[in-house]
C-alpha positions in Angstrom: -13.4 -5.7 -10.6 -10.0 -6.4 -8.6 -8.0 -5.5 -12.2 -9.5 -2.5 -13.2 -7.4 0.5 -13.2 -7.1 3.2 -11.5 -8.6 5.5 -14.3 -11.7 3.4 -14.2 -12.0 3.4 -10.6 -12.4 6.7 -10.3 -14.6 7.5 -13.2 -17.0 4.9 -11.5 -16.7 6.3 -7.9 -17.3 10.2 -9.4 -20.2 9.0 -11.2 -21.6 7.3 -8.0 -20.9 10.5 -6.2 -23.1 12.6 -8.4 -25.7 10.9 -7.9 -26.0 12.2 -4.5 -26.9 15.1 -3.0 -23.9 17.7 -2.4 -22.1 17.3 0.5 -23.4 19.7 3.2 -22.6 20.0 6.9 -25.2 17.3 8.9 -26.8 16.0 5.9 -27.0 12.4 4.4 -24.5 11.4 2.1 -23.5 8.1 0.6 -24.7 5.4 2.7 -26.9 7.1 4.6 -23.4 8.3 6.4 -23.9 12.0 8.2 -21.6 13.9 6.3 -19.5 17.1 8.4 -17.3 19.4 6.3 -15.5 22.3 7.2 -12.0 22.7 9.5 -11.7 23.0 13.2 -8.7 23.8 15.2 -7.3 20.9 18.1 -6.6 22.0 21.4 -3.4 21.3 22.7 -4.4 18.6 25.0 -5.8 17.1 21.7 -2.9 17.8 19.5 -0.8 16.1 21.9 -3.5 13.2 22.2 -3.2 13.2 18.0 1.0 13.2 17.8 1.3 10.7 21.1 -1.5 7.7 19.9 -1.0 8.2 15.9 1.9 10.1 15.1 4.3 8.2 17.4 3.3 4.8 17.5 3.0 5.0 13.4 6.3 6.4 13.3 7.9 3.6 15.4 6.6 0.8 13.6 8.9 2.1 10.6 7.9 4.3 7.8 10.2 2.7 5.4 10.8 -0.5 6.8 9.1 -2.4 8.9 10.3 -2.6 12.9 9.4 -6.1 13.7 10.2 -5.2 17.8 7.8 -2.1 17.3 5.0 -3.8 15.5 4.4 -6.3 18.1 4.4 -3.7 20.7 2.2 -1.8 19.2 0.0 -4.9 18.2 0.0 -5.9 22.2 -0.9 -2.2 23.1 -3.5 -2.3 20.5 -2.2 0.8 19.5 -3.7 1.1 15.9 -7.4 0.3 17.0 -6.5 3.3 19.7 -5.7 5.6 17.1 -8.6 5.2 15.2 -11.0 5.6 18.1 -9.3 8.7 19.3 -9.5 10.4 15.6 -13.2 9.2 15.7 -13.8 10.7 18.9 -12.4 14.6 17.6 -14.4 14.2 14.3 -18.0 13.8 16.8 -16.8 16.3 19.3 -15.3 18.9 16.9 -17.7 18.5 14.6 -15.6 18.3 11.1 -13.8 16.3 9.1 -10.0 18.3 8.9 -8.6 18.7 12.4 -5.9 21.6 12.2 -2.9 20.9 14.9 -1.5 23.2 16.9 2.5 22.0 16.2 5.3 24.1 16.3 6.8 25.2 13.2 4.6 23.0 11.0 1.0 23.1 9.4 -0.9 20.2 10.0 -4.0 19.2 9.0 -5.5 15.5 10.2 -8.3 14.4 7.4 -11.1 12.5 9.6 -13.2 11.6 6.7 -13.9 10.0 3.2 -14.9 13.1 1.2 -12.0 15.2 2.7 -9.4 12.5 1.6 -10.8 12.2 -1.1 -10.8 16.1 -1.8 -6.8 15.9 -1.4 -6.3 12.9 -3.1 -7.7 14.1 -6.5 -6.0 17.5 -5.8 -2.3 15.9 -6.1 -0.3 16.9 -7.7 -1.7 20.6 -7.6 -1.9 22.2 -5.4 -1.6 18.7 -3.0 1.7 17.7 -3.5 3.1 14.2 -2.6 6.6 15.2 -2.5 6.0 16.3 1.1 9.1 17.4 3.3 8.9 14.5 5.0 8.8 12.4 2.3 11.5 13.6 0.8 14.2 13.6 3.6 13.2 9.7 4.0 12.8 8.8 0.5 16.2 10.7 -0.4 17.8 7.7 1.6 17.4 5.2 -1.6 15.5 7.2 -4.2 16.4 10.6 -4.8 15.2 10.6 -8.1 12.2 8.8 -7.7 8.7 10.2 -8.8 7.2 10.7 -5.2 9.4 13.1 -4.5 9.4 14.7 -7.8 7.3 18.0 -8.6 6.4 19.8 -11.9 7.0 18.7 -15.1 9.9 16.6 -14.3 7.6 14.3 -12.1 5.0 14.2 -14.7 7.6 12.6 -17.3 8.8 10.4 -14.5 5.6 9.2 -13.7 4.6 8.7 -17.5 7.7 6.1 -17.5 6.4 4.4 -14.7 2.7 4.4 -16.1 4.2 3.0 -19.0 7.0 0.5 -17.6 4.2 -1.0 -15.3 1.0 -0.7 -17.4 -0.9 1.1 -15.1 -3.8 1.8 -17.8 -3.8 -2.1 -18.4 -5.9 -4.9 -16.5 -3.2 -7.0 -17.5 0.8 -6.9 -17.8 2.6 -7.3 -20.8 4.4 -9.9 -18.8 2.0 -11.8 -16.8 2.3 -14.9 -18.1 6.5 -14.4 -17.2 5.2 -13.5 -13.6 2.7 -16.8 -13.5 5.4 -19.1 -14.7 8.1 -17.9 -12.4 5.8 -17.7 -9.3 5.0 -21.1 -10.0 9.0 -22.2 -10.6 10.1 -19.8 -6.7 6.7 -21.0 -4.7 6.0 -24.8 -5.4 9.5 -25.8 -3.4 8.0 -24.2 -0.3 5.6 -26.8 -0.5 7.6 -30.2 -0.7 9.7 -29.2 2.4 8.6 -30.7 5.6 7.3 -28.9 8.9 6.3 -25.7 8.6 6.3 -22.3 6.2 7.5 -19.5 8.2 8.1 -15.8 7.3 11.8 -16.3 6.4 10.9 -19.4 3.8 8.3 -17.6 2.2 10.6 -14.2 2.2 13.6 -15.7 0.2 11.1 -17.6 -2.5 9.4 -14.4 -2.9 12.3 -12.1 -3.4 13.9 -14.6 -5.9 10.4 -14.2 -7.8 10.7 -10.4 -7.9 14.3 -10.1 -8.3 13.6 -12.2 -11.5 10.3 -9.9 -12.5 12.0 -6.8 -12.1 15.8 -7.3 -13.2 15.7 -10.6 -15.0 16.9 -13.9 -14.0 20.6 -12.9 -13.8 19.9 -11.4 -10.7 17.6 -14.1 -9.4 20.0 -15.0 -6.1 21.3 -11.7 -5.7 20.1 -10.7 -2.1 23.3 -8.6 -1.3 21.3 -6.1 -3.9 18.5 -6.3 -1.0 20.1 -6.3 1.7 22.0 -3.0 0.5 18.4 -1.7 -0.3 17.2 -2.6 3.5 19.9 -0.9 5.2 19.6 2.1 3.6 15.7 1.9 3.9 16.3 1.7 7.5 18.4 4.7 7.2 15.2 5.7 5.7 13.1 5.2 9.0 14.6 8.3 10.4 14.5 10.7 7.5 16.0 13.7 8.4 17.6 12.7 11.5 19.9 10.1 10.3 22.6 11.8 7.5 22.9 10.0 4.3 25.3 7.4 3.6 26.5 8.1 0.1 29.3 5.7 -0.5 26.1 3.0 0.5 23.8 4.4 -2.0 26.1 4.5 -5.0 27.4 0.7 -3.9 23.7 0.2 -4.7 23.4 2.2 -7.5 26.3 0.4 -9.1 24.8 -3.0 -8.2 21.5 -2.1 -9.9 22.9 -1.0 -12.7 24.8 -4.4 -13.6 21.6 -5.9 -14.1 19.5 -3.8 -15.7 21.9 -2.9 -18.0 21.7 -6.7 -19.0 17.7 -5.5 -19.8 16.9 -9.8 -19.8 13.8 -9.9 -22.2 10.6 -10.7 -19.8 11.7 -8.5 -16.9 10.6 -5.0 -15.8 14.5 -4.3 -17.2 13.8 -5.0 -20.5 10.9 -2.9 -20.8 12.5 0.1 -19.2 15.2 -0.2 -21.7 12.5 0.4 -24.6 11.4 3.4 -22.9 12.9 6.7 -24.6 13.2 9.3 -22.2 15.4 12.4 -21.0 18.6 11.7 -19.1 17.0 14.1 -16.5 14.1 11.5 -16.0 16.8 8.9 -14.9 15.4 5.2 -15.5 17.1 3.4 -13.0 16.0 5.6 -10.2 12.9 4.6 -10.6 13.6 0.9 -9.6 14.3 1.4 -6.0 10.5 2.3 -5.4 9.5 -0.8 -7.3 11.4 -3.1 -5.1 10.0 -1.3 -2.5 6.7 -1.7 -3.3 7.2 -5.6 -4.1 8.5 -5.5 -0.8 5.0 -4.1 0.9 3.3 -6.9 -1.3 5.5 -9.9 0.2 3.9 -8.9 3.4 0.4 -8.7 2.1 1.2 -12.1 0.4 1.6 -13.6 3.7 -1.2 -12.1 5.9 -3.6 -12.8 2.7 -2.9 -16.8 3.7 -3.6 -16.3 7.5 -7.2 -15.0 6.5 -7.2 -18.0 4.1 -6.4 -20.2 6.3 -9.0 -19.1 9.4 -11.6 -18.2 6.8 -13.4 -21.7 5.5 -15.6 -19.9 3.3 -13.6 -17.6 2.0 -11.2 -20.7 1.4 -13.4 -22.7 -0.3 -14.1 -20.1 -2.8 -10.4 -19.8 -3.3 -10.1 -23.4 -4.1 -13.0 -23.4 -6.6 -11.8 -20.6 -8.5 -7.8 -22.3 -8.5 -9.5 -25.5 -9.5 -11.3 -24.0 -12.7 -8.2 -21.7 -13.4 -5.6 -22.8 -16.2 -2.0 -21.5 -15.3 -0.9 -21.3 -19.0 -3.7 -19.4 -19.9 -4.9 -15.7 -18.7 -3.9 -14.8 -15.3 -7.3 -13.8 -14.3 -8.3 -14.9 -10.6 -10.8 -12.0 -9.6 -11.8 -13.5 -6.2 -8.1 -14.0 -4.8 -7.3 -10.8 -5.7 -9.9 -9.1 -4.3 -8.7 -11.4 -0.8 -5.4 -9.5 -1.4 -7.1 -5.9 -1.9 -9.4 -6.8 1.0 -5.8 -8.0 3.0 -4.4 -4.5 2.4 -7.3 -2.6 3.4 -7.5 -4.6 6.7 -3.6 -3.9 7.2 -2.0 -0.9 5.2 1.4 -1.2 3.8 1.1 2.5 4.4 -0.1 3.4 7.6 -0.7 7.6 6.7 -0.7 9.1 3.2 0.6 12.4 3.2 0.1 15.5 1.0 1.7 19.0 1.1 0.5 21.9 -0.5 2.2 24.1 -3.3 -0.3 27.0 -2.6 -2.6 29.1 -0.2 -5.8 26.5 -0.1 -8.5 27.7 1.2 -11.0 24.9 3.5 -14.1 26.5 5.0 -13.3 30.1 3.9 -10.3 29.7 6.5 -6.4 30.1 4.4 -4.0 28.0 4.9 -0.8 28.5 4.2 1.3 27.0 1.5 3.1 24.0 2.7 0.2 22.7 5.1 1.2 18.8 5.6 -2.1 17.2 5.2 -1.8 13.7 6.6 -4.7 10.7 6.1 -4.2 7.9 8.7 -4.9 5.1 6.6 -6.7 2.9 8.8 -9.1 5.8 9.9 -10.1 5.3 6.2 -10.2 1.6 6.0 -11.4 0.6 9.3 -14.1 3.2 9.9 -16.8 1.5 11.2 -18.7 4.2 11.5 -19.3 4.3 7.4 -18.1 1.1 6.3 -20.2 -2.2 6.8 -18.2 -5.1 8.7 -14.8 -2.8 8.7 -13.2 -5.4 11.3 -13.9 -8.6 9.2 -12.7 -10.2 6.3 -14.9 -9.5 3.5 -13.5 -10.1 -0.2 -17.0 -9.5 -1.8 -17.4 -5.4 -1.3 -14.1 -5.3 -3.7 -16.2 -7.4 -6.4 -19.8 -6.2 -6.1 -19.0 -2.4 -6.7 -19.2 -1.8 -2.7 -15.2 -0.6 -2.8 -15.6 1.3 -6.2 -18.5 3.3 -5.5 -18.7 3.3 -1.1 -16.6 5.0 1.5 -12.8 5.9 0.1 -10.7 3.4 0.5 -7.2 3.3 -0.1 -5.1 -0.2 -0.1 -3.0 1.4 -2.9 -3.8 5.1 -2.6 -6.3 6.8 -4.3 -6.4 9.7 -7.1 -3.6 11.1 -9.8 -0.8 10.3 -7.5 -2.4 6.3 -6.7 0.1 3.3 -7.0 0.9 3.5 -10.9 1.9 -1.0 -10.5 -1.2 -1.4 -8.6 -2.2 -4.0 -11.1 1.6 -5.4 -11.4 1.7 -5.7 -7.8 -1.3 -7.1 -7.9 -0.8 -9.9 -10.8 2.5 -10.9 -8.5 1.3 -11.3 -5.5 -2.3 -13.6 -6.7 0.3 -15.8 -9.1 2.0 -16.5 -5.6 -0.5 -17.3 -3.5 -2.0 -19.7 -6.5 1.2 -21.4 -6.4 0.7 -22.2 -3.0 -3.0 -22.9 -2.3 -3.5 -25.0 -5.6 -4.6 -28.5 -4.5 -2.9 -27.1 -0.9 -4.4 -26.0 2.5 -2.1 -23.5 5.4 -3.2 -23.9 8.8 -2.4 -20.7 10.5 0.3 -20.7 13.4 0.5 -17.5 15.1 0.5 -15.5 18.2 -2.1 -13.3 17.3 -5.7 -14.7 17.4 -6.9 -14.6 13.9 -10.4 -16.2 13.8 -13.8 -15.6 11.9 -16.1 -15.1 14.5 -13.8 -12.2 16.0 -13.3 -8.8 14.7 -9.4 -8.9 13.2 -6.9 -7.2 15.0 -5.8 -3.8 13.5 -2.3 -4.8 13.7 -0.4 -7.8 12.4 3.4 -8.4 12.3 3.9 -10.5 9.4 7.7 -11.6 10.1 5.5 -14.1 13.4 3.1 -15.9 11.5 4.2 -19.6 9.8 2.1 -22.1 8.7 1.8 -26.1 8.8 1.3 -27.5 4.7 -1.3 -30.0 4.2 -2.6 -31.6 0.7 -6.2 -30.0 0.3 
């Protein structure tokens, strides 16, 4: 189950959903989970308990790119875990799942549970909107043309490139056996060296391997190309408030552009030079969000192997499924993927999924206007004890045995019309990496964080402090 797409997931979650009964304010609904509809308005005090506990500390940590300073300080405050409580705590006492905010200026809508995400999420692109304002001031930083923060018909033709660029409909890339060979060729060296793997190792193998999947390998130890991408994601960071740096961008642009116009057969370039589309669509501003995304992955990579390495039984199963696996034949490793899906869902690359509408909606006969930003906090979603079994533990299984398709929303890659169109990609990438280095190999786990079975994981986990000690399995 951890390849099928998106299309499939959702036919197979609708079809769960009909089975039971409607939705209704204080009745049962999947799960046995009380279900509350309708929309309530925050108090003040509560709005400013909402924009100080989730809004800022999300905020800090880095929208765009990661703030390693403000990830640990908000991992030592246990600020995420905070969050969650706190949006649990309105949902019981206001009785609903959409908290309005009282901001200034702004509509705002909190969604506290499953079937009100899930309302949104299937309503994008009309009349839920990704392209929020937001969105768009930070995204403008490296990808002004890039779906997300396209609308109409334009974005529909740009995401049909991407669909078709990243097989989105497929369980399997056109070039998976390119991405199994490389990660083997970028990830086996990490393991011959001696002392330990630490973030920065395991960074510079991994971006050769995407750098090589998504432009070819002329651009294999091009990491000026990334590190003009990272300043102007941290640009990013600050959206609106920070002005754009034009001459940076087009030094980008221009970089880019030298290598996929060299479209190497067996990259991501290749393919996108096949595609036949409108100037207006612009290709190659659709690549910045791809090496975005690969960057999200590197990090999920990386935590993946600390739960490997605490998690003996989950590690075992790893190593029987790499031992029965043969690299040169289909890149199919279901239960390691489903440790990377189950990763993400434990620690989202996106910490709030936002949506903003193109129309008057209407949610419990009251109007709101158009433009409401409807925000999900992602690990309200993903961590919600309340209606997910074992939500602080490591559990690979519930993405195998229908429990992720069919249970509570949950949302490692999104969810709906608008969900991650290289979900799959991604997902081929980063499983062809870790097989490179858990195959006849075990990590033991240094880190500052306590990471161990028989406690509930921490909601937040900087990536850039974990390393790990290599030793033959």
């Amino acid at each position: 189950m951890p390849y099928q797409t998106e299309p499939e997931r959702r036919r197979r979650r609708r079809s769960s959903l009909s089975a039971q009964p409607p939705a209704q304010d204080g009745v049962l609904g999947p799960a046995g989970a009380r279900v509350r509809t309708g929309l309530a308005a925050a108090s003040a005090l509560d709005t400013a308990r909402v924009l100080a506990m989730v809004g800022v500390p999300a905020l800090a940590q880095g929208a765009v790119l990661r703030r390693p300073a403000a990830v640990a300080a908000v991992a030592a405050l246990d600020g995420d875990r905070r969050a969650v409580r706190l949006l649990q705590r309105l949902r019981e006492r206001y009785d609903t799942d959409a908290l309005a905010l009282r901001t200034p200026g702004r509509d705002v809508v909190m969604l506290l549970s499953a079937q009100a995400a899930d309302r949104v999420l299937d309503g994008t692109p009309v009349p839920y909107s990704p392209a929020t304002v937001e969105k768009r001031a930070a995204l403008s930083h490296f990808q002004p043309t890039g779906v997300l923060i396209s609308d109409g018909p334009l974005r529909a033709r740009r995401r049909a490139l991407n669909e078709a660029v990243l097989d989105t409909d497929l369980p399997v890339h056109r070039l998976a056996a390119v991405i199994t060979t490389v990660a083997q060729q970028e990830m086996t060296p990490l393991l011959s060296r001696p002392g330990r793997i630490e973030w920065r190792d395991f960074a510079a193998a991994y971006w050769r391997l995407v750098r090589r999947i998504v432009l070819g390998d002329d651009a294999r130890d091009d990491v000026a190309l990334i590190a003009l991408l990272d300043a102007l994601r941290r640009d990013a960071n600050w959206a609106y408030l920070r002005p754009r740096r034009h001459v940076l961008f087009h030094r980008f642009r221009l970089r880019l552009a030298t290598h996929l116009d060299l479209a190497e057969p067996g990259s991501l370039a290749w393919l996108l030079a096949q595609q036949d589309v409108a100037p207006d669509v612009d290709p190659y501003g659709q690549v910045p969000h791809w090496l975005f995304a690969f960057d999200a992955a590197g990090a999920t990579a990386f935590r993946t192997l600390a739960l490997l390495s605490t998690h003996a039984p989950q590690r075992r199963q790893v190593r029987e499924e790499l031992a029965a696996w043969d690299p040169a034949g289909p890149p199919m490793l279901p239960y390691l993927s489903a440790c990377v899906l189950e990763t993400v869902r434990l620690w989202p690359t996106t910490l709030a999924v936002l949506r903003e509408s193109t129309a008057v909606t209407v949610w419990d006969q009251t109007s709101l206007p158009r433009g409401t930003s409807f925000v999900i906090f992602s690990a309200l979603l993903n961590r919600d004890g309340e209606h997910l079994p074992d939500a602080d533990r490591f559990q690979p299984d519930r993405w195998l045995d229908g429990e992720a398709a069919t249970g509570t929303t949950l949302i490692p890659f999104s969810a709906g019309p608008a969900a991650c169109p290289g979900r799959n990609l991604v997902l081929q990438t980063v499983t062809a990496a870790l097989a490179a280095l858990l195959r006849g190999h075990d990590l033991r786990l240094h880190a500052r964080t306590k990471i161990a079975a028989d406690l509930p994981l921490p909601y937040t986990l900087g990536h850039t402090g974990l390393g790990f000690t290599v030793t033959p399995a």
